[in-house]
N, C-alpha and C positions, 0 to 999 in steps of 0.2 A: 389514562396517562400515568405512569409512572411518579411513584413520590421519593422524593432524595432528603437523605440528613446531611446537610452540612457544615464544617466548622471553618471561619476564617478569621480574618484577620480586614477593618475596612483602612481609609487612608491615615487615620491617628495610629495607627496598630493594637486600636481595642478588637476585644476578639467577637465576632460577630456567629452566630449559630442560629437553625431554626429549619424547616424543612419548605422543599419548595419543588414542583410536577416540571417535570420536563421528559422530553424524549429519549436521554441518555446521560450518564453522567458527563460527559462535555459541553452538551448544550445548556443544563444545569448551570457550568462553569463559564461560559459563556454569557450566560446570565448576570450571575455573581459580577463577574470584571467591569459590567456595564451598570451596575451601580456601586461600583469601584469598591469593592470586597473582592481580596483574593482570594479564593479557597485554599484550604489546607485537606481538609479528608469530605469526601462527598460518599455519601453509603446508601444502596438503595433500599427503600423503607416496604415498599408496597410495587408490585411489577403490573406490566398491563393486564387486563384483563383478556381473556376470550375477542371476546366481540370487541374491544376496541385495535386488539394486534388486525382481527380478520376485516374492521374499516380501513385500519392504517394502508392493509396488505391490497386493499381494493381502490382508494385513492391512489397510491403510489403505482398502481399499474394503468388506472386509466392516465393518467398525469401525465407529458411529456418531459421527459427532465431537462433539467439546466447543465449544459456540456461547460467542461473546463474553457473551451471557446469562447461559450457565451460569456463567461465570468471577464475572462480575457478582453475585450471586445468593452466588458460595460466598464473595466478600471479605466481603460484608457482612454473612454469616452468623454466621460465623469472628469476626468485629472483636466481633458484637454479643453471642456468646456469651464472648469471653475478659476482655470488659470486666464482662461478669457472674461473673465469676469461675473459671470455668467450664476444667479443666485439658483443655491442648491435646488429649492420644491419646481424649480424653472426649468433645472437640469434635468431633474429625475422624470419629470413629463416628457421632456424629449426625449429621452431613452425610450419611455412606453411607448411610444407613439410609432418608433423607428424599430423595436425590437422586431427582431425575426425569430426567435423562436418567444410562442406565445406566454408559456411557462415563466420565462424570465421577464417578460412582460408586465405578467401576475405580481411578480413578485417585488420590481422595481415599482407596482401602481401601490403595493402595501406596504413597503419601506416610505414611501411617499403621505401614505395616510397616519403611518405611525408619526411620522415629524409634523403632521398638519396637527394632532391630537398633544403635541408638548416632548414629544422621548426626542432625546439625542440621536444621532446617525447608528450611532454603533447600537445601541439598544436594539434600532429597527432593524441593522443587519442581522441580530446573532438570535433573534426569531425565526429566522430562517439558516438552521443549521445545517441542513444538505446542501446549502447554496453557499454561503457564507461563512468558513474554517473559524475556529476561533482566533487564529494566528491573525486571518484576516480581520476580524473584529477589532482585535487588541490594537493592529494599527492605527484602523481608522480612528478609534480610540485615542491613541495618543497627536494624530495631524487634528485631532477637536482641541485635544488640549492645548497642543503646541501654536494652531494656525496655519500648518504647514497641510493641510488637507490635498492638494492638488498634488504635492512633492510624493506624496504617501501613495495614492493612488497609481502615480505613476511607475515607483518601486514595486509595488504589488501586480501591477499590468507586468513587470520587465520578470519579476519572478515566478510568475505562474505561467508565460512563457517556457522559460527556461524547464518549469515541471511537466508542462503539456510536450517538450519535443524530445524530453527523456521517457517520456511515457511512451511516444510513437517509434521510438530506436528501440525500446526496448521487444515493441511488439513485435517490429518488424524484424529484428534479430531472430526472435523465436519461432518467428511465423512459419518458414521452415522447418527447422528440427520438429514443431510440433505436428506439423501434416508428418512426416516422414513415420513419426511414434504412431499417430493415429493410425496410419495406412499397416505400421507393422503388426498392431494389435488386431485390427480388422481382419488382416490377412491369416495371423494365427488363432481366431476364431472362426474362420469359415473352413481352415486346415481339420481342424480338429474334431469341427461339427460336421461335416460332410466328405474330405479327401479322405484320413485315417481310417475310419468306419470300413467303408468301400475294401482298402487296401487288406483291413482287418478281415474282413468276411473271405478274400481269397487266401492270404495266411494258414486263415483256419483247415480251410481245403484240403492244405498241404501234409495238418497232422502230422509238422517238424517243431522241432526245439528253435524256437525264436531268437537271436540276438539280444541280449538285454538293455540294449539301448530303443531297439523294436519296442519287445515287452513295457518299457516306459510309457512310450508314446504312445502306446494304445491303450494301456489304463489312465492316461491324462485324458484323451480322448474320452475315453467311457465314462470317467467321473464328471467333463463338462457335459456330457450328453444326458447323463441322469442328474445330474445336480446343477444343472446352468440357471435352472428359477433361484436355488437358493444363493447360488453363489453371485448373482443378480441383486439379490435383495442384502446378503451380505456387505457388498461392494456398497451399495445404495445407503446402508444403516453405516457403515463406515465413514464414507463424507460425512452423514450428518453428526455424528458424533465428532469430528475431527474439527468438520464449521463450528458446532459450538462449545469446542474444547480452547479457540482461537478465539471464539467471542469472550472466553472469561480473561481476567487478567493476569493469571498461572500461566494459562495454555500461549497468550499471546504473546508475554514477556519472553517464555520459553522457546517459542517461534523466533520472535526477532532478535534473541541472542544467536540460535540454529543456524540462521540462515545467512550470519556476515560470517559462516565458517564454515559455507559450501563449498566444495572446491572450485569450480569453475565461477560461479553468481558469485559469492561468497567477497571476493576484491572489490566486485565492480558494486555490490551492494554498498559497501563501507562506504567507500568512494563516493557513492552519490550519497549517502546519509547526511555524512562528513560535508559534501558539499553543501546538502541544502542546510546543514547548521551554523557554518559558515557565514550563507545568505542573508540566513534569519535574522542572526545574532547580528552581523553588521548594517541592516535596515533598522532593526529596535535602535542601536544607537544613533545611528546616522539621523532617527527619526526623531531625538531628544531625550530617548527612554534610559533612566535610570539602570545598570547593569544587569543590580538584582531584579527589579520589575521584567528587563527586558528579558533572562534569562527562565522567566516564570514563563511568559508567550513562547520560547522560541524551544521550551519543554514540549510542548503542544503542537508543536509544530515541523518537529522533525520525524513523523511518522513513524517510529520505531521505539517500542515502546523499551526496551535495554536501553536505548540514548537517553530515553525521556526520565528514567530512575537515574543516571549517572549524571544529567544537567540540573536535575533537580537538588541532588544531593552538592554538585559544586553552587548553585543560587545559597543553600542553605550554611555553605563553609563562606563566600561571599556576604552572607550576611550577618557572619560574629566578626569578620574584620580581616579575613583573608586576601590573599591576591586572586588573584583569575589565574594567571600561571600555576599557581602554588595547586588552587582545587583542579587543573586542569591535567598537572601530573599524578596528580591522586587517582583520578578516575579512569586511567590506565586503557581510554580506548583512543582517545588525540594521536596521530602519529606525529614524528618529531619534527616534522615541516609545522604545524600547526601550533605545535607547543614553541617553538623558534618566533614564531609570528607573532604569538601570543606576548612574549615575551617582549619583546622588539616593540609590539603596540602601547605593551601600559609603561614603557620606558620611554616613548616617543610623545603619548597622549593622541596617537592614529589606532587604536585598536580598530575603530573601523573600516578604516582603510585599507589594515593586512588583514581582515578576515574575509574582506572583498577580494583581494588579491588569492586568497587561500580557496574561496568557492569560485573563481575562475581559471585557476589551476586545476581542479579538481572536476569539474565540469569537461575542460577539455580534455581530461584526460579520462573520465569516462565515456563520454562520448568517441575517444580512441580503442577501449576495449570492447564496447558494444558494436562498434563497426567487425572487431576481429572476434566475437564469440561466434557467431555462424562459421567462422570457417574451424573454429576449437570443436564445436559440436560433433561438425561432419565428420570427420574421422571416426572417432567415437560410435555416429550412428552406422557406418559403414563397417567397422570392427563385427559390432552386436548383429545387424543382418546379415554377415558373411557366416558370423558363429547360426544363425537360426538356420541359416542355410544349408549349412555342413550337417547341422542336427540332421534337421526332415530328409536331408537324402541319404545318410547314411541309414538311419532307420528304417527309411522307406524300402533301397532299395541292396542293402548286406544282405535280409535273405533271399531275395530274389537272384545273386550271384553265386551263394552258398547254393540255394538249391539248382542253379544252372550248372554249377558246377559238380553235384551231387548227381546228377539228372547224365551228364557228359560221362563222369567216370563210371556209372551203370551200365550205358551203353557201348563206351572201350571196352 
């Protein structure tokens, strides 16, 4: 297991440090929150070893996982049962009892034994960090503190909706263009390794001066056909360098800047960022959570690690005595609906209410461009296969006219 240094701060604002194993430096944090120490710098000390990455890598494959569904399914279970009354260790037995997938079962019977054994709710959830975000800890976290457990739940059931059915418009957006890319590359790999060759050998026959767009294609041809192991294995060492150029916090930060300034992704990224911080940010309050506390969870919580330095750094102007407006122009990625809201909020004393209003604006309106990015793609894809197409047949078949027409004015 991996060992972490940490420095924080607990609920007096003494500053609390000292090192502690966890699975990644969030679930670490995750930790820390649920003995109510925020962290400030978490640094890893000692990485896993061999043999415990190669058990981690061997349970996690036998293991069924826990689907955003299932998560889905037990908030609103939980919410519906505790507002009926209904005591917690009483609850979470019915959930085991009734789960469908067995995984979540597991894991609802060991949140259950952690509360029988004295830990808080959120303690036993943020054990379990592939199942349980820290976002979602931090809530449950503050409905312990507040009372309001059932409310929290239910928030959390309405928002991981909202993330499970951008997740499946996204898919299904792509789902298309990405067979279309597949089928293209397929096709100009079997071109290359088997038509060209062929076409090549009678070429040669010929003992004419090639076309140089010919000439191209048939040493791209011969270079895949001698170098296709390597260029295999190139391809193959590339992912793995890029996965974990994305696992460090350089590569990722750099990523999630990149990518709200794709051309096409690139709007509807923001959009939905922007939406779910939005979300966040108006459930922490909605939930009783102090600004700056709340804006520490909802850091964590917007997926994107350029948001998560730019909310962190407005918690940090927020907590010498700042407005939320004031850090919120500073940080220079808010568009002006938001910054309008914002404003509008801490002048009203509804900040929640317009950043509710702001992630259902922006919801619907991503949800508008994901329905219209298949039909932006196709073009695009039909452009590039009209161009691949024009390629292989002019390559293919300029000398076979040249020499037919070479062949004609012989015999005139």
């Amino acid at each position: 297991m991996p060992q972490f240094r940490y420095l924080g701060r607990d609920d007096r604002g003494q500053k609390s440090q000292g090192e502690m194993q966890g699975q990644d430096a969030q679930s670490v944090a995750r930790d820390l929150l649920a003995q109510r120490i925020t962290p400030l710098t978490i640094d890893l000390v000692r990485g896993p070893s061999l043999t415990e990455r190669l058990q981690a890598w061997l349970v996690a494959l036998r293991e069924p996982r826990v689907t955003a569904q299932d998560l889905q399914l037990f908030s609103r279970q939980i919410h519906t049962l505790l507002k009926s009354g209904v005591p917690i260790l009483r609850a979470l037995e019915g959930l085991r009892q009734s789960a469908v997938n067995p995984a979540m079962g597991r894991v609802v019977q060991e949140v259950a034994s952690g509360l029988q054994s004295g830990r808080d709710l959120s303690s036993c959830l943020a054990r379990h960090p592939r199942v349980f975000s820290h976002f979602y800890c931090s809530m449950v976290q503050v409905g312990e503190l507040t009372g309001r457990l059932d409310e929290v739940f239910l928030n959390l059931a309405e928002h991981l909706e909202f993330e499970r059915e951008m997740v499946e418009r996204v898919s299904s957006a792509l789902r298309y263009p990405s067979f279309v890319v597949a089928a293209i590359a397929g096709a100009m790999v079997i071109i290359n390794l088997l038509v060209i060759p062929a076409f090549a050998k009678v070429f040669a026959s010929f003992h004419a001066q090639l076309p140089w767009l010919t000439r191209v294609l048939i040493a791209t041809s011969q270079g895949m056909v001698q170098y296709g192991g390597l260029l295999l294995l190139a391809l193959v060492l590339l992912g793995l360098s890029l996965r974990h150029a994305l696992n460090q916090p350089a590569g990722r930060l750099l990523w999630d800047r990149l990518k709200l300034r794709l051309p096409l992704a690139g709007p509807i990224a923001t959009k939905a960022v922007l939406a779910r911080f939005c979300a966040s940010f108006a459930m922490s309050m909605r939930s009783g959570v102090p600004i700056a506390s709340g804006l520490a969870s909802v850091a964590l919580a917007v997926d994107n690690a350029h948001l998560r330095t730019l909310v962190e750094r407005m918690r940090d102007g927020i907590e010498r005595g700042d407005s939320v407006h004031r850090n919120a122009v500073a940080a220079g990625v808010f568009t002006p609906v938001i910054l309008q809201m914002i404003a509008v909020g801490e002048e009203t004393g509804c900040l929640d209410d317009m950043m509710d209003e702001v992630a259902q604006l922006y919801r619907g309106e991503v949800d508008f461009q994901l329905k219209r990015l298949s039909a932006q793609i196709e073009p695009i894809l039909i452009v590039v296969l009209g161009a691949l197409v024009m390629v292989l047949a002019l390559g293919v078949f300029l000398p076979m006219w040249d020499l037919g027409a070479a062949a004609r004015g012989g015999a005139g």
